[in-house]
C-alpha positions as CSV (number, residue, x, y, z in Angstrom):
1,X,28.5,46.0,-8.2
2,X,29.9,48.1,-4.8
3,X,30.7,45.7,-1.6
4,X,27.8,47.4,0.1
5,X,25.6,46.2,-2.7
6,X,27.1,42.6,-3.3
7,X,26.7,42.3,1.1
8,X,23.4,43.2,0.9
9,X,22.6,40.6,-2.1
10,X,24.5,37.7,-0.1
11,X,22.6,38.5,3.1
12,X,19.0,38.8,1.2
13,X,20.0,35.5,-0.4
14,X,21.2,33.6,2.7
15,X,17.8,34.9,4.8
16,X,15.8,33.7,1.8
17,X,17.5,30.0,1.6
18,X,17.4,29.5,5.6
19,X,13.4,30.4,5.4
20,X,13.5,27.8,2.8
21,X,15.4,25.2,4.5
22,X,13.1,26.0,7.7
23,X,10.0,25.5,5.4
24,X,11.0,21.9,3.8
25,X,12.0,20.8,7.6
26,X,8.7,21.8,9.2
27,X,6.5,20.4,5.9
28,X,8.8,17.1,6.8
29,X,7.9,17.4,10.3
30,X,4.2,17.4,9.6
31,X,4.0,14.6,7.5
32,X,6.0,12.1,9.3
33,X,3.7,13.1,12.1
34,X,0.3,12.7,10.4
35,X,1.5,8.9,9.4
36,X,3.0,8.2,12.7
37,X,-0.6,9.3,13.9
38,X,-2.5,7.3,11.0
39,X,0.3,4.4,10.5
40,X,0.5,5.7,6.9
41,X,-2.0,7.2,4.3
42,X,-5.0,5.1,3.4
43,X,-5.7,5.8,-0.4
44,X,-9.0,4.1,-1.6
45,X,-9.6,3.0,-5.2
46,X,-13.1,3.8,-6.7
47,X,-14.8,0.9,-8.5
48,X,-14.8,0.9,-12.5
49,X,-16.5,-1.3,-15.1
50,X,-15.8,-4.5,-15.1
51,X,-14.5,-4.5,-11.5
52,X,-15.2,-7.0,-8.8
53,X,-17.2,-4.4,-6.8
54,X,-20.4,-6.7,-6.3
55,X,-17.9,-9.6,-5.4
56,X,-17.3,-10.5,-1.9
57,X,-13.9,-9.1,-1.6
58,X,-13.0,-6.4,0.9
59,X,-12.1,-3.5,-0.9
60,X,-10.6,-0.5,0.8
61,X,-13.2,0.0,3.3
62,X,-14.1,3.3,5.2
63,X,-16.7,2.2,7.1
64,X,-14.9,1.6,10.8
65,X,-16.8,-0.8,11.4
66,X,-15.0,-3.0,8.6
67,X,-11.5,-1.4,9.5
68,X,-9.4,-3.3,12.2
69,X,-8.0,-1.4,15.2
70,X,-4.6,-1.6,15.4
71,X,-2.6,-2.9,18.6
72,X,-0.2,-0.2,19.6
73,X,2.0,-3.0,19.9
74,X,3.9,-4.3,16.9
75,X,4.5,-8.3,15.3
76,X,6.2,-9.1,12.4
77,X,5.0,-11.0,9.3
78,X,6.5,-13.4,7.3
79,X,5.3,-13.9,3.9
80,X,5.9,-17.6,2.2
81,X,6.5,-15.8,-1.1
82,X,5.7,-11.6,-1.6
83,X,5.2,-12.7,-5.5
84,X,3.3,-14.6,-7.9
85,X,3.5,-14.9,-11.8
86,X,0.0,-15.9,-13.2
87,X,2.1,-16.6,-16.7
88,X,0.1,-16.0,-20.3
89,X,-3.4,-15.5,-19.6
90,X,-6.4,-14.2,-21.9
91,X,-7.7,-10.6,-21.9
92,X,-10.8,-10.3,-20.1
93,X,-9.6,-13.5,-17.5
94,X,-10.5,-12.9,-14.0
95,X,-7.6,-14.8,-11.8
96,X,-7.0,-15.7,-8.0
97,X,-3.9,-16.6,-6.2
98,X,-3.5,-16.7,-2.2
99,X,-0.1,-15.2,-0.5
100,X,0.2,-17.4,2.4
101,X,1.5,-15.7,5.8
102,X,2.2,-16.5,9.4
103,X,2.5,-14.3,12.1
104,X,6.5,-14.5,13.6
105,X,6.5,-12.0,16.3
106,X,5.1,-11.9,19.7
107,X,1.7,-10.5,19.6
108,X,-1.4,-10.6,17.8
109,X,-1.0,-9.5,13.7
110,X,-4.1,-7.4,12.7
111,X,-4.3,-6.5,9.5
112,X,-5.9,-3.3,8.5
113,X,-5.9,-3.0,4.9
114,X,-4.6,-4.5,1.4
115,X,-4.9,-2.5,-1.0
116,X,-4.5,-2.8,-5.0
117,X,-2.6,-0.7,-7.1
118,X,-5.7,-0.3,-9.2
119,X,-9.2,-1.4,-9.6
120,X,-8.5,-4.7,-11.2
121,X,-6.6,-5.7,-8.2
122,X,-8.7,-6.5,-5.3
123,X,-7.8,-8.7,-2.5
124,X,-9.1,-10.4,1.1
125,X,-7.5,-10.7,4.1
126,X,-8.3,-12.2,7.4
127,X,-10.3,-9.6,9.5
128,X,-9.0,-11.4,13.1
129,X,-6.2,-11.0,14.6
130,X,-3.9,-13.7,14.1
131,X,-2.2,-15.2,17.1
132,X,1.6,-15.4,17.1
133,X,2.5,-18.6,15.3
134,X,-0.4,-18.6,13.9
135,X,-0.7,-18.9,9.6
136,X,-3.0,-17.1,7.5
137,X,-4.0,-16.3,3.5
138,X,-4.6,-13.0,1.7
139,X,-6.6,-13.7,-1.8
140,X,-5.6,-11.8,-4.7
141,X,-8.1,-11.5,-7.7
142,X,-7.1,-9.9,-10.8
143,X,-8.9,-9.0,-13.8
144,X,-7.2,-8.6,-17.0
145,X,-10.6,-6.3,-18.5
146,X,-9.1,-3.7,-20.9
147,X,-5.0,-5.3,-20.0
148,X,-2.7,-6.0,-22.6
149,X,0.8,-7.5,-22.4
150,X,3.0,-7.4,-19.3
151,X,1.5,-6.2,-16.1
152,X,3.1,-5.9,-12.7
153,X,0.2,-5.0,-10.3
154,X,0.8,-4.6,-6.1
155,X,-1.0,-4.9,-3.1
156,X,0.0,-3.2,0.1
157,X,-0.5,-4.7,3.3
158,X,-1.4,-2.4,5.9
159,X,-0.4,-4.3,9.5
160,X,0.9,-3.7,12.9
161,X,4.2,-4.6,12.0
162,X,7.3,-2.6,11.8
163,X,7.4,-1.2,8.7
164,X,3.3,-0.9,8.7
165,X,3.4,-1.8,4.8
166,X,4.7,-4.9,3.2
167,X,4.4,-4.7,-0.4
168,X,2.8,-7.9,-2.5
169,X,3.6,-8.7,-6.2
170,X,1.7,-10.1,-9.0
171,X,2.6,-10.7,-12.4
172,X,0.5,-11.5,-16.0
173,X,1.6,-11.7,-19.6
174,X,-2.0,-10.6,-21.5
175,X,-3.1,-11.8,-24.4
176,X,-5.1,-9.4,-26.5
177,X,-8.8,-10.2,-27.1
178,X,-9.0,-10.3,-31.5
């Protein structure tokens, strides 16, 4: 390959990774802006059969009017425990546990969502703002419909706490229906 050649290679090649470089960092840009703007993404789960859907659990809203506004000011949250192990339980069971909370920082806590890492997760949470000191509860139900051996399931906690997502646990050892 002549030098004139090889430069002209090295240059094409430089030009091309610096676009590149300049395209990742203003894709980053954008997306750390759109969650600063809507304190993370909001993904909703769509009911199934055999899902609580005509229970009365809260389960990832869009109507506003169920949503809770966040304070532009942030608490922090302090969970008693951020797991719970419901042990050996049948297939087809439908479970409940509470993860018990209290509100450590120095405003009001309002939680905006909690959100299951699949339909059989579904959970409640207190829709008023919780005064600092104050305790609270978020119920968990699972249903083990169509589950078989180990699960690890999670519920995200949406708040206006710093990081806006704490991250909940729950564990199950499934029997299989015969």
């Amino acid at each position: 390959m002549k030098q004139s050649n090889l430069k002209d290679f090295l240059i094409v090649g430089i030009a091309t990774l610096l676009g590149f470089i300049a395209g990742v960092g203003l894709t980053y840009t954008y997306f750390k802006t759109k969650m600063r703007e809507n304190q993370g993404y909001h993904f909703s789960a769509t009911p199934q059969e055999n899902s609580t859907a005509g229970s009365a659990f809260q389960q990832n809203s869009t109507d506003p009017s169920q949503q809770a506004d966040f304070d532009p000011k942030t608490t922090q949250i302090l969970f008693t425990e951020n797991s719970f192990d419901f042990g050996k339980i049948n297939e087809g069971d439908v479970v409940n546990t509470f993860f018990e909370f209290k509100n450590v920082g120095t405003q009001d806590l309002v939680i905006k969502n909690c959100t299951g890492s699949c339909g059989c997760t579904v959970a409640e949470w207190p829709k008023d703002p919780i005064k600092p000191g104050a305790k609270g509860k978020i119920k968990i139900q699972f249903s083990s419909a169509g589950k078989r051996y180990k699960q690890k399931k999670t519920v995200t906690v949406v708040a206006n706490t710093d990081p806006s997502n704490q991250l909940l646990y729950i564990y199950a050892d499934i029997i299989p229906a015969k």
